[in-house]
PyMOL Python script that loads the backbone (N, CA, C, O; Angstrom):
from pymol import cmd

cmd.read_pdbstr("""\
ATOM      1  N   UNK A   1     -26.282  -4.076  -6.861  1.00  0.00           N
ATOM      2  CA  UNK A   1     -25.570  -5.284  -7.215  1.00  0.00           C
ATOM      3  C   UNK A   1     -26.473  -6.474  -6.896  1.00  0.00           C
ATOM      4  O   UNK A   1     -27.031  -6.566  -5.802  1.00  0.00           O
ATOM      5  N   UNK A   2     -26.580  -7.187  -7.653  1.00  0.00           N
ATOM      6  CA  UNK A   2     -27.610  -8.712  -7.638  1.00  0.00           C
ATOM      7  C   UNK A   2     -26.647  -9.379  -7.395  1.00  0.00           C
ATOM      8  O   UNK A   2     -25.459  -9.073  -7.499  1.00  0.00           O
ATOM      9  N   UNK A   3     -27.386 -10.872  -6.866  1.00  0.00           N
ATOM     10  CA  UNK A   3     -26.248 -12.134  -6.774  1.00  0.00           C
ATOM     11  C   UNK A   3     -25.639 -12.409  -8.049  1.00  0.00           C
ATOM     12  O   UNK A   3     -24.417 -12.327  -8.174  1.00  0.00           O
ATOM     13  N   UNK A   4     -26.502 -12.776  -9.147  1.00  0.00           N
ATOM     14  CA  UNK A   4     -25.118 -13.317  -9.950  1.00  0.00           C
ATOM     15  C   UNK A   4     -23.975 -12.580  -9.884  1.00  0.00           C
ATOM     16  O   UNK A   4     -22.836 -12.974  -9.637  1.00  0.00           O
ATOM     17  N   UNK A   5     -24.469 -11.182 -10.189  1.00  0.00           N
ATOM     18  CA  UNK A   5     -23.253 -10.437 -10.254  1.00  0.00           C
ATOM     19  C   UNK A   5     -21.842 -10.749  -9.169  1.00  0.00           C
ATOM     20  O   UNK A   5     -20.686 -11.127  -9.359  1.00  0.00           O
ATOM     21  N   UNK A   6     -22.679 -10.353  -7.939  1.00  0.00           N
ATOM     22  CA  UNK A   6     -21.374 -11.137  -6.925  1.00  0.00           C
ATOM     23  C   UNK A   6     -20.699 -12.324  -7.112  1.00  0.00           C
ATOM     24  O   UNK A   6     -19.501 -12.545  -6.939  1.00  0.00           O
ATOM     25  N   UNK A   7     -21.786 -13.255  -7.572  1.00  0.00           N
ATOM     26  CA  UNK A   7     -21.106 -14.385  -7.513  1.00  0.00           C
ATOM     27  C   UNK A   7     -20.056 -14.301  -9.102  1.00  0.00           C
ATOM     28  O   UNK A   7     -19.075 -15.044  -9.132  1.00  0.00           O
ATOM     29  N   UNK A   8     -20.230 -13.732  -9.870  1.00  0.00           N
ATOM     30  CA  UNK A   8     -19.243 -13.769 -10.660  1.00  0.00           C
ATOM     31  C   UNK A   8     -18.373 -13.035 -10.074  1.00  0.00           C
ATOM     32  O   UNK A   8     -17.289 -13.605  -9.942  1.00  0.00           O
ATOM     33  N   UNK A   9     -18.426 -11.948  -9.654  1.00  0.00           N
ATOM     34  CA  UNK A   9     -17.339 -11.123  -9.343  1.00  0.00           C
ATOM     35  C   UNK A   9     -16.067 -12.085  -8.035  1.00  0.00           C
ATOM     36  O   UNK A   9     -14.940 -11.902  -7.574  1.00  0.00           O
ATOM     37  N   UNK A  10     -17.027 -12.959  -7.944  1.00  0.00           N
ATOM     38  CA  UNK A  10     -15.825 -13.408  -6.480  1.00  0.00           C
ATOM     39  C   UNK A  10     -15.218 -14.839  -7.136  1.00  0.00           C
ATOM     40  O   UNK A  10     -14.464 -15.603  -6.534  1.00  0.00           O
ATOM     41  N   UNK A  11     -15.704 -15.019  -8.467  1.00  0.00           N
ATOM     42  CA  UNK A  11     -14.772 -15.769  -9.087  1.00  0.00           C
ATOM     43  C   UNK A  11     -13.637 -15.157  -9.910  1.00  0.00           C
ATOM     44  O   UNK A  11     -12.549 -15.599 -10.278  1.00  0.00           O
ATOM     45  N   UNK A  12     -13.985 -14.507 -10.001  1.00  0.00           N
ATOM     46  CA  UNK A  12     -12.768 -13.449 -10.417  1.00  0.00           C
ATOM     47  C   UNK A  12     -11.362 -13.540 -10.222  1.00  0.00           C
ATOM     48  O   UNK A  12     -11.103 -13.245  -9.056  1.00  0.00           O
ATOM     49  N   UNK A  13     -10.035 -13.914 -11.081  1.00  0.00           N
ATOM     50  CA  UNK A  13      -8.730 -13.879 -10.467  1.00  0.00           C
ATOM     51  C   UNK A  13      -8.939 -15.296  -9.953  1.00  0.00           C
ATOM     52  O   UNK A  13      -7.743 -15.487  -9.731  1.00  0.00           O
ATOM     53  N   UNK A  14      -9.285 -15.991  -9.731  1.00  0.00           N
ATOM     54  CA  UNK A  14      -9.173 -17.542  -9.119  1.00  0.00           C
ATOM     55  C   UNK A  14      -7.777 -17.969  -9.720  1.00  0.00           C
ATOM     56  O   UNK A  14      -7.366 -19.065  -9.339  1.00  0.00           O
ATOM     57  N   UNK A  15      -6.778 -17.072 -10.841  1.00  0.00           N
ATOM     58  CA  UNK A  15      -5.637 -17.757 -11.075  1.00  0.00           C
ATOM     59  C   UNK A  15      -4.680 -17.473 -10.218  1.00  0.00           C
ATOM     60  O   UNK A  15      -3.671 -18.161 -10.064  1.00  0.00           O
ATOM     61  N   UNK A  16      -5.027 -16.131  -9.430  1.00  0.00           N
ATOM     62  CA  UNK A  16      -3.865 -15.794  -8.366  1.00  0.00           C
ATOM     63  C   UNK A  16      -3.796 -16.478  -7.060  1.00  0.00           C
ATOM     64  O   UNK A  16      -2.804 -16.534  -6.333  1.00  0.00           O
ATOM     65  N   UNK A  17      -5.267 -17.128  -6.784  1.00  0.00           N
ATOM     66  CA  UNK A  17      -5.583 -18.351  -5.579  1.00  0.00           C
ATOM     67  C   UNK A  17      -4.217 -19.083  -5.731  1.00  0.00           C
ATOM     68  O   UNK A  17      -3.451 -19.098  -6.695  1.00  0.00           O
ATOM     69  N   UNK A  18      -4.125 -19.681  -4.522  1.00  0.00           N
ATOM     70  CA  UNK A  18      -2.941 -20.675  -4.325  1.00  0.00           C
ATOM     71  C   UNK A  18      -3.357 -21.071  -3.038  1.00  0.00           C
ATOM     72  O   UNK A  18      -3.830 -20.356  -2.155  1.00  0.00           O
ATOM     73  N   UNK A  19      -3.022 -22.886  -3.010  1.00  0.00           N
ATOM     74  CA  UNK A  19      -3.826 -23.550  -2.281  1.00  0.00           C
ATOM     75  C   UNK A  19      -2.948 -24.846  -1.548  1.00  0.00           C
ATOM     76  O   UNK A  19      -1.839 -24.867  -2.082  1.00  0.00           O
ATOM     77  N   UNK A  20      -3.053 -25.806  -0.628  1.00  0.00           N
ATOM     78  CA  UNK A  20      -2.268 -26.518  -0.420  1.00  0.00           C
ATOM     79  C   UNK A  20      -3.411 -27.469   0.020  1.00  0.00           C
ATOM     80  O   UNK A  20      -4.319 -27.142   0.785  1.00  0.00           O
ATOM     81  N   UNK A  21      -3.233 -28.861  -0.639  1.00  0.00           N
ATOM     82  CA  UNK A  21      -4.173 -29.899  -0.004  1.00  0.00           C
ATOM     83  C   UNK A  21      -3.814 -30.249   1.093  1.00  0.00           C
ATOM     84  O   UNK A  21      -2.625 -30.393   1.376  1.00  0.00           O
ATOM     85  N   UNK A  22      -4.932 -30.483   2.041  1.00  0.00           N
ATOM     86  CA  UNK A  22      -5.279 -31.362   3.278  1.00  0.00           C
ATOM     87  C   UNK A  22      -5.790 -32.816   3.620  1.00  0.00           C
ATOM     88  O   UNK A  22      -5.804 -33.454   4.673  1.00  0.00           O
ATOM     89  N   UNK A  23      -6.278 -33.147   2.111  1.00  0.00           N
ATOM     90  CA  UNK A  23      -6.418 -34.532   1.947  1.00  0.00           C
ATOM     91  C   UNK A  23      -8.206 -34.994   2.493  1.00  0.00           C
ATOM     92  O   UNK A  23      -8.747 -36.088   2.652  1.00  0.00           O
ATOM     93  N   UNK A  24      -8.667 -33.662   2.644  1.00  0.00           N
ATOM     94  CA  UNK A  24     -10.088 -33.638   2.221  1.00  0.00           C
ATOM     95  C   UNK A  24     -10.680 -33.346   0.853  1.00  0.00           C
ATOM     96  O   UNK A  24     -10.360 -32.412   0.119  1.00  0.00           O
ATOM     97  N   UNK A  25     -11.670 -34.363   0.600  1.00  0.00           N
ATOM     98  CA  UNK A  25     -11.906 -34.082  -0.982  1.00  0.00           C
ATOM     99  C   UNK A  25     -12.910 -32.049  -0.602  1.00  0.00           C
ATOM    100  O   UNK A  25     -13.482 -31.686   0.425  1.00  0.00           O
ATOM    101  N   UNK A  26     -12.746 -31.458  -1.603  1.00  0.00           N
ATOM    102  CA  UNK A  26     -13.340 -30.333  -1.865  1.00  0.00           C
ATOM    103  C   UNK A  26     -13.110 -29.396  -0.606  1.00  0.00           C
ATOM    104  O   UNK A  26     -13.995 -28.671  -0.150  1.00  0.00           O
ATOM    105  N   UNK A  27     -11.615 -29.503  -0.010  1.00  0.00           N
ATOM    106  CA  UNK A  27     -10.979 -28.395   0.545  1.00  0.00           C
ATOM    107  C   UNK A  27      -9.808 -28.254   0.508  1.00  0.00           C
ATOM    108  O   UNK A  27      -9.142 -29.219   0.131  1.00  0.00           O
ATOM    109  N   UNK A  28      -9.291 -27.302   0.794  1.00  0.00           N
ATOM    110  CA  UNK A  28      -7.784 -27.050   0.447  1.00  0.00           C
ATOM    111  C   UNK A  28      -7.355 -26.078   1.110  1.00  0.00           C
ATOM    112  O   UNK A  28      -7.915 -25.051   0.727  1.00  0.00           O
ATOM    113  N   UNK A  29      -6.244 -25.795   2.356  1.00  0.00           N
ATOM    114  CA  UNK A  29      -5.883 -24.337   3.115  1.00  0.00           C
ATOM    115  C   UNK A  29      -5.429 -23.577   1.861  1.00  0.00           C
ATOM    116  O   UNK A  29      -4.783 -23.958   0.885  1.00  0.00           O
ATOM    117  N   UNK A  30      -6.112 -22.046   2.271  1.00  0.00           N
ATOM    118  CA  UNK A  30      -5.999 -21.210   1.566  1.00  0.00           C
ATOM    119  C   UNK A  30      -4.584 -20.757   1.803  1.00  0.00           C
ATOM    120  O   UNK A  30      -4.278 -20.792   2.995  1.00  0.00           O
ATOM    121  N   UNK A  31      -3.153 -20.129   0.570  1.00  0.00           N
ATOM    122  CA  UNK A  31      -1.875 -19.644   1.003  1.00  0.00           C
ATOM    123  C   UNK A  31      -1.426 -18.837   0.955  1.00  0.00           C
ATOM    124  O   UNK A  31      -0.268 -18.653   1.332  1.00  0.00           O
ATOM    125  N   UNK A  32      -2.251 -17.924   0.412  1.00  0.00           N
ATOM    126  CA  UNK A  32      -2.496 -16.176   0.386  1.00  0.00           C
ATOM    127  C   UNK A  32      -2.859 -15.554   1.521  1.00  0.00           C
ATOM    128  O   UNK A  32      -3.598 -16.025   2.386  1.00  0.00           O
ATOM    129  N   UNK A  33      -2.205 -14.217   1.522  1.00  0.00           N
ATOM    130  CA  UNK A  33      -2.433 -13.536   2.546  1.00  0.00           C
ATOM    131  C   UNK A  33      -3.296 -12.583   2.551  1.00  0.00           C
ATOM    132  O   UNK A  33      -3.445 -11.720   1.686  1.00  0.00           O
ATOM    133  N   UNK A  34      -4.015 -12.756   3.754  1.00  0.00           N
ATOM    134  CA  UNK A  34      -5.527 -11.769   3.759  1.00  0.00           C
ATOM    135  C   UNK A  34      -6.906 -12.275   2.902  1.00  0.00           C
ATOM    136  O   UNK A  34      -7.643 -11.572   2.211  1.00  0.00           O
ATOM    137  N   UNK A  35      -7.014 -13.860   3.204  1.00  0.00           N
ATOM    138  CA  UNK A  35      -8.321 -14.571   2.939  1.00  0.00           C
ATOM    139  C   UNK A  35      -9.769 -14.052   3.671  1.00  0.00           C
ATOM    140  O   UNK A  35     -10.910 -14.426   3.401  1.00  0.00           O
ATOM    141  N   UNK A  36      -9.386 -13.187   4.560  1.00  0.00           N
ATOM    142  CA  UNK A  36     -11.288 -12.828   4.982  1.00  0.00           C
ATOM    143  C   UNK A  36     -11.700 -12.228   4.259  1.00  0.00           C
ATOM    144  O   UNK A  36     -12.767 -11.800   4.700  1.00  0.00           O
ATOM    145  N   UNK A  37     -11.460 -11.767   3.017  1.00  0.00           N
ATOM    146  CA  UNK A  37     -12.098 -10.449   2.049  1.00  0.00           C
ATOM    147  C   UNK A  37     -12.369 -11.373   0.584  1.00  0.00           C
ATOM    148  O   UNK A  37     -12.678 -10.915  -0.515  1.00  0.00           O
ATOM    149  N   UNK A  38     -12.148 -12.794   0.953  1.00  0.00           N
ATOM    150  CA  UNK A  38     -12.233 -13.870  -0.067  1.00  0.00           C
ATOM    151  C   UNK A  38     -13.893 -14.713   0.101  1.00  0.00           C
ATOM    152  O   UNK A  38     -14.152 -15.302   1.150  1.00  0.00           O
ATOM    153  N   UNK A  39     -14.766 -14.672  -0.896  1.00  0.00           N
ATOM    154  CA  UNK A  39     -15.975 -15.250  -0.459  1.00  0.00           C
ATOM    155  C   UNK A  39     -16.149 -16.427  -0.550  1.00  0.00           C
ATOM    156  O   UNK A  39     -17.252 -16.966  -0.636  1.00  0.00           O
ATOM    157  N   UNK A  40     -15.044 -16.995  -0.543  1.00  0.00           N
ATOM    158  CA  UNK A  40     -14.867 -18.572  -0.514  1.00  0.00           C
ATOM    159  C   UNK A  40     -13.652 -19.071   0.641  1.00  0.00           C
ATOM    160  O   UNK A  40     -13.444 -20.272   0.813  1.00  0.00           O
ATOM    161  N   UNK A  41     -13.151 -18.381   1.138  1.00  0.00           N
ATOM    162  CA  UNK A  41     -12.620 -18.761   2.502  1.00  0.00           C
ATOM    163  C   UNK A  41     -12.974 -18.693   3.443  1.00  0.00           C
ATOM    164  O   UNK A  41     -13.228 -17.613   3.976  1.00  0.00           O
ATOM    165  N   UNK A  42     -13.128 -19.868   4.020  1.00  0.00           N
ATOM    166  CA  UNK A  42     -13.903 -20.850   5.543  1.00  0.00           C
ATOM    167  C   UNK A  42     -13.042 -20.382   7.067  1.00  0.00           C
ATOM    168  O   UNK A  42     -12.088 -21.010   7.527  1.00  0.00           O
ATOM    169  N   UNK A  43     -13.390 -19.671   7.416  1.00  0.00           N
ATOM    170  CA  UNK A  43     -11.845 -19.775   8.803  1.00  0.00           C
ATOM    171  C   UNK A  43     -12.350 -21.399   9.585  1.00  0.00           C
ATOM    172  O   UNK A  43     -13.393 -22.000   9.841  1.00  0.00           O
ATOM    173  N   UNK A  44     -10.606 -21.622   9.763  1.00  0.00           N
ATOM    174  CA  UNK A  44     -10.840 -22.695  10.802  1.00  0.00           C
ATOM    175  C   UNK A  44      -9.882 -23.158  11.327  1.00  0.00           C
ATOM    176  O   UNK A  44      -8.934 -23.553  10.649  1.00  0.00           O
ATOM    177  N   UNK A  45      -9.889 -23.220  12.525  1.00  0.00           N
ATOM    178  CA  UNK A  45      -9.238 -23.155  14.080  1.00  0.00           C
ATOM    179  C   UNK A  45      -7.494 -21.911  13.138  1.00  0.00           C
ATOM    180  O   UNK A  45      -7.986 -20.827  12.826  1.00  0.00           O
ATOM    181  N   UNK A  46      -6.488 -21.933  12.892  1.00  0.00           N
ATOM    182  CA  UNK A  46      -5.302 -20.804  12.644  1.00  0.00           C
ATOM    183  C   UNK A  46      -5.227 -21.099  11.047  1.00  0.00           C
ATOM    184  O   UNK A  46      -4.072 -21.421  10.769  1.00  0.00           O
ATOM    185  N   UNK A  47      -5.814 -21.098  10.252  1.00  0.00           N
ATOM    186  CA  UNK A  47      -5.988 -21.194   8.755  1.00  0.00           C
ATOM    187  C   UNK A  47      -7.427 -20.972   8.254  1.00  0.00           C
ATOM    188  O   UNK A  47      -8.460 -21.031   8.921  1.00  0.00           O
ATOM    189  N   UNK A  48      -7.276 -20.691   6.873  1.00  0.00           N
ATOM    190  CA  UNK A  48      -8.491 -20.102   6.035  1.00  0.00           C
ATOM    191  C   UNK A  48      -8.190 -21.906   5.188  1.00  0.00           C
ATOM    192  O   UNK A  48      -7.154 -22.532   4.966  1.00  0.00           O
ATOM    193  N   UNK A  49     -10.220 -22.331   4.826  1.00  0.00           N
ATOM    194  CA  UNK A  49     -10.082 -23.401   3.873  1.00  0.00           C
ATOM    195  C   UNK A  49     -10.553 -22.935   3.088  1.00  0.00           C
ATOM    196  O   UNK A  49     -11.470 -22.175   3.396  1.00  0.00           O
ATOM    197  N   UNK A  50     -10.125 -23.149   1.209  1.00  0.00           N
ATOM    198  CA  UNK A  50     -10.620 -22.590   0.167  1.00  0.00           C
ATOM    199  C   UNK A  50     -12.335 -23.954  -0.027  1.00  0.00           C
ATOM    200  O   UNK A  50     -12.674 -25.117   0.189  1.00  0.00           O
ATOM    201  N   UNK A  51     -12.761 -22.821  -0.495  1.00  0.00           N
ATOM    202  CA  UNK A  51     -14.584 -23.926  -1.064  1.00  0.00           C
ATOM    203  C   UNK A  51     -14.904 -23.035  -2.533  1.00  0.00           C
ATOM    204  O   UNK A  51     -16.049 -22.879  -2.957  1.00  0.00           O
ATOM    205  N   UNK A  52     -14.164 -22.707  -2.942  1.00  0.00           N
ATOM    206  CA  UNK A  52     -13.867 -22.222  -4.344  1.00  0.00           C
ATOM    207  C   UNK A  52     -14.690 -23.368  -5.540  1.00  0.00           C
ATOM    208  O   UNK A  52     -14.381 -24.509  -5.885  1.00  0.00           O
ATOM    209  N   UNK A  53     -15.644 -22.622  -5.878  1.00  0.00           N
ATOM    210  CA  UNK A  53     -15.764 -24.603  -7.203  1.00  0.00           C
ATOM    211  C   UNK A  53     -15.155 -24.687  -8.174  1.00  0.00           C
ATOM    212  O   UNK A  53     -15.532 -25.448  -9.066  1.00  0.00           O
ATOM    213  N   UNK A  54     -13.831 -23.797  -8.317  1.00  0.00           N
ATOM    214  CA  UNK A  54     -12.899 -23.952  -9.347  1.00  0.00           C
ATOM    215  C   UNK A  54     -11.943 -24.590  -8.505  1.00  0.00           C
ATOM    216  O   UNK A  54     -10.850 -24.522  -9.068  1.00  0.00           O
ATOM    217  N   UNK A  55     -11.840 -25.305  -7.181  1.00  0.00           N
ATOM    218  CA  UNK A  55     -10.852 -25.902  -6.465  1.00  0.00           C
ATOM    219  C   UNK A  55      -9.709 -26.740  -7.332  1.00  0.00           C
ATOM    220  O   UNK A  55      -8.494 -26.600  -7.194  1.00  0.00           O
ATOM    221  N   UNK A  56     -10.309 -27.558  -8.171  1.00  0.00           N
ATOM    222  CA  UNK A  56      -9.753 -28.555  -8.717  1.00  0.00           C
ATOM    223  C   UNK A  56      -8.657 -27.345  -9.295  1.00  0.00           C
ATOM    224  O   UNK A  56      -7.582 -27.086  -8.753  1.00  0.00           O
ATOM    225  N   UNK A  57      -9.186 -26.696 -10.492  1.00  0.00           N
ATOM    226  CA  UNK A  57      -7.950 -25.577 -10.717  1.00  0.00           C
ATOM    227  C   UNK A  57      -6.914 -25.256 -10.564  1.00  0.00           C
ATOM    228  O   UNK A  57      -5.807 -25.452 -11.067  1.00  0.00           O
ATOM    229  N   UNK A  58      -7.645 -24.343  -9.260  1.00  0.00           N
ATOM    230  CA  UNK A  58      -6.434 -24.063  -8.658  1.00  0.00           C
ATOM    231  C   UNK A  58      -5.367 -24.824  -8.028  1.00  0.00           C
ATOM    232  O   UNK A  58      -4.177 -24.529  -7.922  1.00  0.00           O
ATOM    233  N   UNK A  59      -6.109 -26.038  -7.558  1.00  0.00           N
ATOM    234  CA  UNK A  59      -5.112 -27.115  -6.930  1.00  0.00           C
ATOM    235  C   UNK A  59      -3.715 -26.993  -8.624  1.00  0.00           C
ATOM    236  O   UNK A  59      -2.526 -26.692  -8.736  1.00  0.00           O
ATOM    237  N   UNK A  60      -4.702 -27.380  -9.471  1.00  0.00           N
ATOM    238  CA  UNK A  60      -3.700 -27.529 -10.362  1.00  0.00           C
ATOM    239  C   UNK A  60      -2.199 -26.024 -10.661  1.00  0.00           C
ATOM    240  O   UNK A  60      -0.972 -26.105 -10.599  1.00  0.00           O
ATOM    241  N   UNK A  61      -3.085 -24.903 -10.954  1.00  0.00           N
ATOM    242  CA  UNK A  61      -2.437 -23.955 -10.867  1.00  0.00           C
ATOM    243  C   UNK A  61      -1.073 -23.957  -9.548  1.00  0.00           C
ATOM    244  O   UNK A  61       0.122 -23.949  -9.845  1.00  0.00           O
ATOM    245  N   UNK A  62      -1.429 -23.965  -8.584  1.00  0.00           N
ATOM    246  CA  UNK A  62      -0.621 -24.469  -7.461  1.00  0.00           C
ATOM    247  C   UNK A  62       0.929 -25.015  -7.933  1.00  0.00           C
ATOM    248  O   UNK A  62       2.051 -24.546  -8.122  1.00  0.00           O
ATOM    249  N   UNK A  63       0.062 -26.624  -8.008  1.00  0.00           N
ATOM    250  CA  UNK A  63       1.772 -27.151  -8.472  1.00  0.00           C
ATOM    251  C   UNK A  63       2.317 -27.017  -9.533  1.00  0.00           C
ATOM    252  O   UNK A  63       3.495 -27.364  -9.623  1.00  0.00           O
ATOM    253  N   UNK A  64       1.505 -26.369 -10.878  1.00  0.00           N
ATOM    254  CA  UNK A  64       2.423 -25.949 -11.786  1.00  0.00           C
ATOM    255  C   UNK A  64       3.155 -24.329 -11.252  1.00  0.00           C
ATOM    256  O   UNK A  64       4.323 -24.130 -11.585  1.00  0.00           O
ATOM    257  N   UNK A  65       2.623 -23.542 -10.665  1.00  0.00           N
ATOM    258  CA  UNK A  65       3.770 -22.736 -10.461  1.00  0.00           C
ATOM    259  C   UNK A  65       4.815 -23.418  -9.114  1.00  0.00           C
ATOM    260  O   UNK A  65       5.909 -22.904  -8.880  1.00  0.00           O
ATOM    261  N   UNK A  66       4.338 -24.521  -8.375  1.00  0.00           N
ATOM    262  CA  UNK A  66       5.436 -24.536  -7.607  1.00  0.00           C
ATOM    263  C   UNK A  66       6.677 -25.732  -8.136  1.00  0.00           C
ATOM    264  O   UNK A  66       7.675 -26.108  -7.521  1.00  0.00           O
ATOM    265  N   UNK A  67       6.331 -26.013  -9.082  1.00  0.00           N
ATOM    266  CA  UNK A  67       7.269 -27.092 -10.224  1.00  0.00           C
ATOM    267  C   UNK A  67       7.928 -26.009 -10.987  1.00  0.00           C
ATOM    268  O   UNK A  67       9.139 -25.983 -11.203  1.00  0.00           O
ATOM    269  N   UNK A  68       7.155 -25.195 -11.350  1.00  0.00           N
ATOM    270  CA  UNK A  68       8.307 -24.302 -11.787  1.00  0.00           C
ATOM    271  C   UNK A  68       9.348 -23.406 -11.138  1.00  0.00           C
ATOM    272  O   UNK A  68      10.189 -22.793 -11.797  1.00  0.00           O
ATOM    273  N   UNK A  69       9.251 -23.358  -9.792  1.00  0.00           N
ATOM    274  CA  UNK A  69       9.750 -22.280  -8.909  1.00  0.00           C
ATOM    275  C   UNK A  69       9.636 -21.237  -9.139  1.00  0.00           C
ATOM    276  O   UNK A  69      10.543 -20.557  -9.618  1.00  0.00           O
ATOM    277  N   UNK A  70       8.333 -20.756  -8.827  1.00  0.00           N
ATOM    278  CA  UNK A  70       7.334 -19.565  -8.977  1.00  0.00           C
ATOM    279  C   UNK A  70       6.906 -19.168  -7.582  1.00  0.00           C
ATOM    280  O   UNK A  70       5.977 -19.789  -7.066  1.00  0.00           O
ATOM    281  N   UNK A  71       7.535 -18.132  -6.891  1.00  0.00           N
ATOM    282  CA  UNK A  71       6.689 -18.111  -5.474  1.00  0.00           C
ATOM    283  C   UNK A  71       5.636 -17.171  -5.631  1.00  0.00           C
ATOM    284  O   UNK A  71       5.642 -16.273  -6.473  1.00  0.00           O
ATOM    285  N   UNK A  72       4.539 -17.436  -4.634  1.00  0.00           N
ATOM    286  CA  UNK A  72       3.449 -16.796  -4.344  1.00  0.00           C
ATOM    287  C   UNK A  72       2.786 -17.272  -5.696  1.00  0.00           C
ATOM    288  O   UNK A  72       1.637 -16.928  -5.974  1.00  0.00           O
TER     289      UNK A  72
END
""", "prot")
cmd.dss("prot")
cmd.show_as("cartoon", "prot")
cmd.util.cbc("prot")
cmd.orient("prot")
């Protein structure tokens, strides 16, 4: 396995990410369960931060399923 490859592979599914802003630009706590197996989740101090560069995205993905009342 080469890098690109990884690195595509860990973008992968970025629609099932779900994220909650912190009001830092280009982070967001991760709201899924079991982020250490995620190659874009940061641990820090009792939460995972997403550094995803599809952040913006998912931020979006986020509140359209939580406007719709969509859990998880």
């Amino acid at each position: 396995m080469n890098k690109k490859t990884v690195k595509t592979n860990s973008l992968r599914g970025f629609e099932n990410c779900r994220v909650l802003e912190i009001g830092l630009n280009g982070f967001a706590e991760c709201l899924k369960q079991g982020p250490a197996t995620c190659s874009h989740a940061m641990p820090f101090g009792y939460c995972f931060l997403c550094k995803n560069p599809r952040l913006d995205q998912i931020i979006e993905n986020t509140k359209a399923h939580t406007a719709a009342g969509v859990s998880k």
